[in-house]
N, C-alpha and C positions, 0 to 999 in steps of 0.2 A: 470458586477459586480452588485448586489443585495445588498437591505440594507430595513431592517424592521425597521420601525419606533420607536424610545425607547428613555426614558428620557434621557436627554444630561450625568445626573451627573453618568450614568453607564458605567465604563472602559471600554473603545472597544480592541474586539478581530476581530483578522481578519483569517478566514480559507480559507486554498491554494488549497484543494485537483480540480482535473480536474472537470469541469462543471458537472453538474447533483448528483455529489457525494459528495456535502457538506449537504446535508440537516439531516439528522440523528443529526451530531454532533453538526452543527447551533442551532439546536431546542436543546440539553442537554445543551450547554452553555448557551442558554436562559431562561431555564427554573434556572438556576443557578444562574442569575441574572444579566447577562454579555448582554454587548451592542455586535451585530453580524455584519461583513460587510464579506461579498464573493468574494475575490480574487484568482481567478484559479492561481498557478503558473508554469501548466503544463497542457497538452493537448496530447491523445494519436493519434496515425496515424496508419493505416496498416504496417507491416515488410516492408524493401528494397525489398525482394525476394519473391512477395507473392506465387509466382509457388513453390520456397524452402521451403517455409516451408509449404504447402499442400503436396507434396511429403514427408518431415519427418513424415508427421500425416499418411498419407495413407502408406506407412512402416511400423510403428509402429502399424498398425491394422492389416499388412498382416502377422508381427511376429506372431501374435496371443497370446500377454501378455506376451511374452519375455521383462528383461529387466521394469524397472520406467519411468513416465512421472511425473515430480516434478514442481508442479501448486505452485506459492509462490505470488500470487496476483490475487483480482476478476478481475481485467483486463486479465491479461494470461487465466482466466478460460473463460472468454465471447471468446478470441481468439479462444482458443480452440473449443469452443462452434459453433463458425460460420465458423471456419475448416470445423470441421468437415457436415455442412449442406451445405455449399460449395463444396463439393468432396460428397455428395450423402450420406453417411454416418449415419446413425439413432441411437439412444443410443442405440437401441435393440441391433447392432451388435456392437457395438463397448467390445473388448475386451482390453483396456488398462489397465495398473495398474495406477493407482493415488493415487499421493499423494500430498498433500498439507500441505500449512505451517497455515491455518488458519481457524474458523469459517468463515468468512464472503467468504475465496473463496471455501468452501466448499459449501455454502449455493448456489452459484452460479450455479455451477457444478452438484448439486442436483436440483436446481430446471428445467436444460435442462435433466433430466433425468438420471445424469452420477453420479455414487456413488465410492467415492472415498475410496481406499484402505488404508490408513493410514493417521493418522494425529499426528502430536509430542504433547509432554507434554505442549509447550512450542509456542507458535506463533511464532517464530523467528527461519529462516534461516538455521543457525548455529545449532540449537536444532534439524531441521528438518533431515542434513545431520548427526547429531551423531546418531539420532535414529533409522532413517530409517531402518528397515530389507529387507537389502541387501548385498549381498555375495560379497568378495572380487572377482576382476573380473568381475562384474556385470556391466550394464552401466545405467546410469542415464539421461535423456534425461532433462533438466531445460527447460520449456517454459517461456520467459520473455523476456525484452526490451533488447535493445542495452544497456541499462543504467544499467544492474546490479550489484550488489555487489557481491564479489567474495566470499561471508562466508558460500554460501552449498559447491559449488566449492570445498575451502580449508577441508571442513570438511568429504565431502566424498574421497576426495583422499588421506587424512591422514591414513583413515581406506582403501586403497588399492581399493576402488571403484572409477569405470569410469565415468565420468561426461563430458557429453556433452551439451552446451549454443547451445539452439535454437530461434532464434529473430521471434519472435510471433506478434510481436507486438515493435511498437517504443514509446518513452517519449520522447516527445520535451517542451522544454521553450515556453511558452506562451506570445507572446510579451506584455509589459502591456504599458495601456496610464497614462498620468501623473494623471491625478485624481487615480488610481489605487494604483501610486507607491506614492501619497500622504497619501491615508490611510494605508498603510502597516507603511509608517513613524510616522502616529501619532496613529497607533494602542498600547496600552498597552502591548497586546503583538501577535505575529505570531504563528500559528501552522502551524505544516509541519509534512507532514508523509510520506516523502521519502526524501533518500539523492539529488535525481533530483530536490525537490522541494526546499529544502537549498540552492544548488547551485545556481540554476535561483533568487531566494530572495537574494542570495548575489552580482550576477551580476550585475542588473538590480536597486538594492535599496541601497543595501550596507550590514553591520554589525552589527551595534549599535542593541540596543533594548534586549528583550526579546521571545528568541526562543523557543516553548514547542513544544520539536520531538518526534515524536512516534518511539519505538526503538533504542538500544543504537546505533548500527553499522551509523543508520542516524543520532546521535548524537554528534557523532565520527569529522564526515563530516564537522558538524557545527563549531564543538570545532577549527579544522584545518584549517578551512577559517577564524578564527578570532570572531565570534560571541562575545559579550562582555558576556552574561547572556543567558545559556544553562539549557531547563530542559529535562530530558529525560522521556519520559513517556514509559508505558510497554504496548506493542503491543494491539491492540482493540478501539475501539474508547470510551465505557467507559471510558476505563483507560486515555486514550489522556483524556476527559474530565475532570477527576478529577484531573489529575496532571494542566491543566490551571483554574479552581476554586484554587488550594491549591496554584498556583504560583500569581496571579489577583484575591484574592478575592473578592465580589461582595461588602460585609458590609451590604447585606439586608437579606431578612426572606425567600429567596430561599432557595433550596434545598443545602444541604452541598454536599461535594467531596465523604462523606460515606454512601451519601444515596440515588447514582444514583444503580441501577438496572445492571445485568450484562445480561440482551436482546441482542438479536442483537447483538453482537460482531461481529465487523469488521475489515478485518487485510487493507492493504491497497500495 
């Protein structure tokens, strides 16, 4: 846990996302006029199978672009990414189709060299599996955790498309120490940008407070385990940002919630 030094009388917020990936959004909240403190409330691991799933990637290239690979977090894309240099694999040859559900795991995937075939209107999921063009009967390959949500799932099988979960990668609870699960209690309020990271905040701390979720589907989550005060924010981490300025606001001469920038967009 990290914690920059900042006048007492500024509302503390506290961000969940896994180690190394809070920094973007830390710095908008502060620049906002928000007190920051860094509590990871999840942490990724290699897959159960890591042999399974370098055989699903190494398949999926001998198809030769048969068939979607549906990236729905920069985590799945680094997965992907060290797949495939693990099995020998170079962007030059790699013929998959990609698609993803977002700027930030687009940017991922772009910068190992892998250009992705589609992206929705919409950073979310659900938006991903209506839009996508693919043919009934097609199959869809989802790279993500044991922890997914089922809303591409649902959405391409409605339209008669094949959807297969491939575990790329895991999300586990992050056990926290009490000093940890102290500032999440007397934070003003929590951000969390996955329903994993709801869950492990409700286990481990409890309900009460103020939740600012990225996404409704992980909002959903929150509502159902009891949260007292849910805000949902819309997929990116600007947008997470302005929705905890508009929910905690600062009362100084920071930047307002309209007049963060839309750089860097990050899905999570």
């Amino acid at each position: 846990m990290s914690r920059a030094p900042s006048p007492p009388d500024r509302p503390l917020v506290a961000v969940t996302r896994a180690a190394g990936t809070n920094g973007e959004l830390a710095e908008l909240l502060r620049v906002g006029g928000l007190e920051v403190v860094e509590v990871p409330l999840i942490r990724f691991t290699p897959p159960a199978d890591v042999a399974a799933w370098h055989a699903v990637v190494q398949a999926r290239l001998a198809a030769g672009g048969e068939g979607w690979l549906a990236v729905t977090s920069p985590q799945g894309a680094r997965a992907l990414r060290d797949a495939l240099t693990a099995i020998g694999a170079g962007p030059e040859a790699c013929t998959l189709r990609l698609a993803v559900v977002g700027a930030g795991t687009a940017a991922v995937l772009e910068a190992a060299g892998l250009r992705p075939a589609f992206q929705p209107s919409r950073a979310e999921a659900s938006v991903l599996g209506a839009e996508l063009p693919a043919r009934p009967g097609e199959v869809v390959w989802h790279l993500t955790s044991q922890r997914s949500e089922p809303a591409l799932g649902a959405a391409l099988t409605a339209r008669g498309v094949g959807y297969r979960r491939v575990e790329a990668y895991r999300t586990e609870p992050t056990l926290l120490t009490l000093a940890e699960c102290a500032a999440l209690r007397r934070a003003n309020a929590v951000v969390l940008a996955s329903g994993s990271a709801v869950r492990a905040l409700a286990a481990q701390v409890g309900v009460g407070g103020t939740a600012v979720v990225m996404g409704e589907p992980s909002a959903q989550v929150a509502r159902a385990l009891g949260f007292r005060q849910v805000v949902a924010a819309r997929p990116g981490l600007h947008e997470l940002a302005r929705a905890v300025l508009s929910a905690v606001p600062s009362g100084g001469t920071k930047s307002r919630p309209d007049q963060l920038s839309d750089r860097s967009v990050r899905d999570e």
